[in-house]
ROKEVEX-507151 format. One line per field, with one value per residue (C-alpha): residue number from 0; residue in one letter; chain; x, y, z. Coordinates in Angstrom, 2 decimals. Last residue first. Example, Ala and Ser with C-alpha at 12.3 -4.5 7.8 and 13.67 -1.06 7.14 Angstrom:
# residues 2
num <- 1,0
residu <- s,a
chaine <- A,A
xx <- 13.67,12.30
yy <- -1.06,-4.50
zz <- 7.14,7.80
END
This chain:
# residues 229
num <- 228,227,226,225,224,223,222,221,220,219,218,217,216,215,214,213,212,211,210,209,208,207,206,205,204,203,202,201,200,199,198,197,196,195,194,193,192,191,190,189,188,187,186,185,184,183,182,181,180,179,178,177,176,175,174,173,172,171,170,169,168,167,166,165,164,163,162,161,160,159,158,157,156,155,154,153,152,151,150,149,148,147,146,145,144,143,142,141,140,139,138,137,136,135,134,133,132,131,130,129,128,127,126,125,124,123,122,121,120,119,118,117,116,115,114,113,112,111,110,109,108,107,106,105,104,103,102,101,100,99,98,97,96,95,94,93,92,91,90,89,88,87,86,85,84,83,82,81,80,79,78,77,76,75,74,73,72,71,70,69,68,67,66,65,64,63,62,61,60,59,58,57,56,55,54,53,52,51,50,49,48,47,46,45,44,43,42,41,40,39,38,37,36,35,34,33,32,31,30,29,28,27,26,25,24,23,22,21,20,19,18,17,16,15,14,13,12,11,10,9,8,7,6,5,4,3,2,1,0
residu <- x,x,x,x,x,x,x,x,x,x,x,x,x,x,x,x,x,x,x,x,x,x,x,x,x,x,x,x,x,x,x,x,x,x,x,x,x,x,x,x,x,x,x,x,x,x,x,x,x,x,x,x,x,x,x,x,x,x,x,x,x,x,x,x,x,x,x,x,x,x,x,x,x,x,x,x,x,x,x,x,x,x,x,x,x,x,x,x,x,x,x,x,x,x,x,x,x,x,x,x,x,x,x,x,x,x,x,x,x,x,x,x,x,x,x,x,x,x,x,x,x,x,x,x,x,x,x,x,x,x,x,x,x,x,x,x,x,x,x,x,x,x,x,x,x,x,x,x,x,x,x,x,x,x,x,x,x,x,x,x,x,x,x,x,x,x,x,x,x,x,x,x,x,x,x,x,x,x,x,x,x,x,x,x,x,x,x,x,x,x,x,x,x,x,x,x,x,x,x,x,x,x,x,x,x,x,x,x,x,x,x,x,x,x,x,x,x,x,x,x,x,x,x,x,x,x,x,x,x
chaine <- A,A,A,A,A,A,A,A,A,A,A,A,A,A,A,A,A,A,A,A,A,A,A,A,A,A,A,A,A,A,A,A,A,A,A,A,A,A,A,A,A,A,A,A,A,A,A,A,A,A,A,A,A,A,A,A,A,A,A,A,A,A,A,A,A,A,A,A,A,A,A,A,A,A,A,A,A,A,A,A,A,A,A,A,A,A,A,A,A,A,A,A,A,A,A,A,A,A,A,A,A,A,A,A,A,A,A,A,A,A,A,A,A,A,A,A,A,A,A,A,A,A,A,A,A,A,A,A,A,A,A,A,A,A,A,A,A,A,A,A,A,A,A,A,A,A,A,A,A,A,A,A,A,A,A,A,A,A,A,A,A,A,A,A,A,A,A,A,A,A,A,A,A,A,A,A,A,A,A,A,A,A,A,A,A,A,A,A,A,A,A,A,A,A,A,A,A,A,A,A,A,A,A,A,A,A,A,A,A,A,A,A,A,A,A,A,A,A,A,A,A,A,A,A,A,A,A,A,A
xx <- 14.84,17.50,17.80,21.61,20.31,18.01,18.78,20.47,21.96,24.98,25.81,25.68,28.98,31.23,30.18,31.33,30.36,26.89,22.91,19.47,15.84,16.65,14.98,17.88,19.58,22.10,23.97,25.06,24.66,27.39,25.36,25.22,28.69,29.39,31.24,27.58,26.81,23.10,20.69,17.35,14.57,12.96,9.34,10.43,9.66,11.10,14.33,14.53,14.41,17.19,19.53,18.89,18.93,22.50,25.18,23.93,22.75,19.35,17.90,15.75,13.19,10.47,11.97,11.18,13.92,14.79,18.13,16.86,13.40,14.93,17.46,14.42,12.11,15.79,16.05,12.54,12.38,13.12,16.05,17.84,17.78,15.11,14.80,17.22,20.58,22.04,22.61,24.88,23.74,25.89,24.57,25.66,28.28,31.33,33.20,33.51,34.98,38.60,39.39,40.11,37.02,34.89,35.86,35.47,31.83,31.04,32.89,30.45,27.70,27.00,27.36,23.98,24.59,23.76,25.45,23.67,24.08,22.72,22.39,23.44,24.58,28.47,27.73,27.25,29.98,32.57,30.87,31.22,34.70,35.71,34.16,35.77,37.81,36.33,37.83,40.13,40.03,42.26,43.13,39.81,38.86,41.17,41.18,37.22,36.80,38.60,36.94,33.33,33.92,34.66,31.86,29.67,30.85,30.82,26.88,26.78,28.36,24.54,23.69,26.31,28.85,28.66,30.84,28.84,26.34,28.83,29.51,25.64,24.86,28.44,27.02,23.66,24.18,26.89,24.72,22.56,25.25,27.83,26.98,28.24,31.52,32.12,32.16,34.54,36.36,37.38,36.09,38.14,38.30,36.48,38.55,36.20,38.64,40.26,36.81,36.47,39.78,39.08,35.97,37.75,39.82,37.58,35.19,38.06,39.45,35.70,35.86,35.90,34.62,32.03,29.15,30.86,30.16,29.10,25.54,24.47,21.19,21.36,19.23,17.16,16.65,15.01,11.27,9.05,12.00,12.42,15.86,18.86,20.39
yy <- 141.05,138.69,135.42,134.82,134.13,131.37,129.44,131.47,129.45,129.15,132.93,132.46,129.84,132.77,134.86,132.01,129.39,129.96,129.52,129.49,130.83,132.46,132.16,132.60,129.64,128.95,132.44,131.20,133.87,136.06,139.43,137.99,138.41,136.85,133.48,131.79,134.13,134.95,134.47,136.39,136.41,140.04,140.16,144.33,142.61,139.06,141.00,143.33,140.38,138.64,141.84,142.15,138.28,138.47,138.06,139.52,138.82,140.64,138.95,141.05,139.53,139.34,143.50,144.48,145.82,149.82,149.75,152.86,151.68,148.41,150.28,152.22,148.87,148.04,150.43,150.87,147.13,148.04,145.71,147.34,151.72,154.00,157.50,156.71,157.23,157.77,154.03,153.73,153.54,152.46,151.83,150.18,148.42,146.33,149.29,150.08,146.50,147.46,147.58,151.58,152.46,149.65,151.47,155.09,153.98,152.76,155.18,158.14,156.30,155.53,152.16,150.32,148.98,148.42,147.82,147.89,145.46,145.12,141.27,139.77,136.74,138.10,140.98,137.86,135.79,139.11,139.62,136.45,136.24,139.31,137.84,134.68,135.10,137.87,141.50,142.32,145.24,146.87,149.76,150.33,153.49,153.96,157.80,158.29,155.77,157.86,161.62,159.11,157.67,160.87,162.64,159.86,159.26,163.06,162.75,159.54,160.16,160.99,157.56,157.26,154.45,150.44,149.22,147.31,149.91,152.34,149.61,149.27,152.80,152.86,150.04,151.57,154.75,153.38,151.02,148.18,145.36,145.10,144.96,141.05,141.61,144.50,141.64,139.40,142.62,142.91,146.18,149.33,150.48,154.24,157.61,159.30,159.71,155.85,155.01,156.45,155.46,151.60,152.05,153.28,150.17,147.78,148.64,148.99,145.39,143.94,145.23,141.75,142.85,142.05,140.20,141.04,144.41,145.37,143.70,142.78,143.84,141.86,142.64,141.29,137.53,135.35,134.71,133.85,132.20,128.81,127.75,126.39,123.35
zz <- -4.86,-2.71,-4.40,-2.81,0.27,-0.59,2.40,5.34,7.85,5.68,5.58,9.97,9.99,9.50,12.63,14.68,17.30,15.95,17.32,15.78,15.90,19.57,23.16,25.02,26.75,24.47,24.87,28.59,30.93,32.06,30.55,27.33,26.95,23.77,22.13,21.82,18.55,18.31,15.64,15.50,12.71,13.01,13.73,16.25,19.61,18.82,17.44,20.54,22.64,21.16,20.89,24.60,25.77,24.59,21.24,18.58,15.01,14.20,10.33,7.86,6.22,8.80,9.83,6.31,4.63,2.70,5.08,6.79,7.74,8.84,11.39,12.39,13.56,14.87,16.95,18.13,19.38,22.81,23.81,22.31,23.46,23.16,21.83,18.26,17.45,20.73,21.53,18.10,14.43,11.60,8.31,4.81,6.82,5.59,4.96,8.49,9.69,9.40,13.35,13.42,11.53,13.31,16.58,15.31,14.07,17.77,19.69,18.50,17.90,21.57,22.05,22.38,19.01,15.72,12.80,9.45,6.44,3.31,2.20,-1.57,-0.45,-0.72,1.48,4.17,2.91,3.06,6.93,8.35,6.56,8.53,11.47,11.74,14.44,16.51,16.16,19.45,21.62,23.97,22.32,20.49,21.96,25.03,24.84,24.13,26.51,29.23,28.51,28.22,31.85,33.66,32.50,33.90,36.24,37.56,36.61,38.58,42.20,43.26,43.33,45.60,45.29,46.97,44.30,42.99,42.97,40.94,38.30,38.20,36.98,34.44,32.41,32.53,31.32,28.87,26.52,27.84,26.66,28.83,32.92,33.45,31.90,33.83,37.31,34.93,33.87,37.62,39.60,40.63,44.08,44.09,44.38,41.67,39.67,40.14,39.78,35.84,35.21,36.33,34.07,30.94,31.52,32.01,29.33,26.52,27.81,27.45,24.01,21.43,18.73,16.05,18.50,22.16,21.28,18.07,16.86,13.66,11.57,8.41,5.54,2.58,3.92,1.26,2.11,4.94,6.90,8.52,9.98,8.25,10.36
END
């Protein structure tokens, strides 16, 4: 069922990994190169499934716990980690069914639409490029874009800003407790997709306005959509 909003929705602020495309194969690989460098065991994508979502620093800080690393190991982890993502990019991910048409229905209402992630910029806007979701996107800002990362609400609060919305008529569309939060923080509306990482935890039980089995169901969540002003 459509949930409450002040007035027709402006923007959309949507989400990039585990929300657009599918990149737990990019993770685990660039990962596995990462340890292999540093003469570490690699770690299963269901463990690196667990750590997406709070951009790179993070992702690569708890791989190196799990695996029992030095703290100290990080700065060569670091290093190591961007040279291989930089190579896999993209290679082994998949765009969500559904989220092309998402997308097309969302334009189609009359939103502007950002993506924004805790992926540095760099990979993120090379990702959509190679996966056809570029043009979708009036903005594109990655982890680096701003001083704090989702789930402060400083991203988005900026994000707005840029797209010319107010953040009560502008909806977040993720997939985990971060994009969620962030939303609640900055007064935006907040839908999240149930087919997402959410850091292993089931999308359902965030505190969200509304859930979707598909990027293409979220257009029909939104009445008045095509009133924008």
């Amino acid at each position: 069922m459509p949930f409450a909003l002040a007035a027709p929705p402006q923007a959309a602020i949507i989400d990039l990994d585990g929300t657009l495309v599918d990149t737990l194969g990019d993770f685990t690989a660039a990962l596995a190169a990462m340890l292999s460098e540093l003469a570490l065991p690699a770690v299963p994508s269901a463990v690196v499934e667990r750590f997406i979502g709070k951009g790179s620093e993070h992702l690569i800080r708890a791989t190196l716990a799990h695996v029992g690393a030095d703290e100290g190991l990080y700065e060569r982890g670091w290093t190591a980690y961007q040279a291989a993502y930089r190579g896999l990019n993209g290679r082994e991910a998949t765009v969500y069914p559904g989220v092309v048409e998402g997308l097309r229905s969302l334009r189609s209402a009359g939103l502007r639409l950002a993506c924004l992630t805790n992926k540095p910029g760099e990979f993120a806007r090379e990702l959509l490029r190679m996966k056809g979701l570029a043009d979708a996107f009036e903005q594109v800002f990655g982890g680096d874009a701003f001083e704090r990362k989702k789930p402060d609400p400083l991203p988005l609060l900026k994000t707005c800003e840029a797209l010319g919305s107010t953040p009560a008529r502008t909806l977040m569309v993720g997939d985990s407790r971060n994009d969620a939060a962030a939303a609640r923080a900055a007064g935006c509306p907040v839908v999240l997709v149930t087919y997402g990482y959410n850091h292993g935890e089931p999308a359902r039980s965030v505190d969200a306005d509304a859930f979707v089995d598909s990027l293409a169901e979220v257009a029909a969540l939104l009445p008045g959509a095509r009133l924008r002003t």
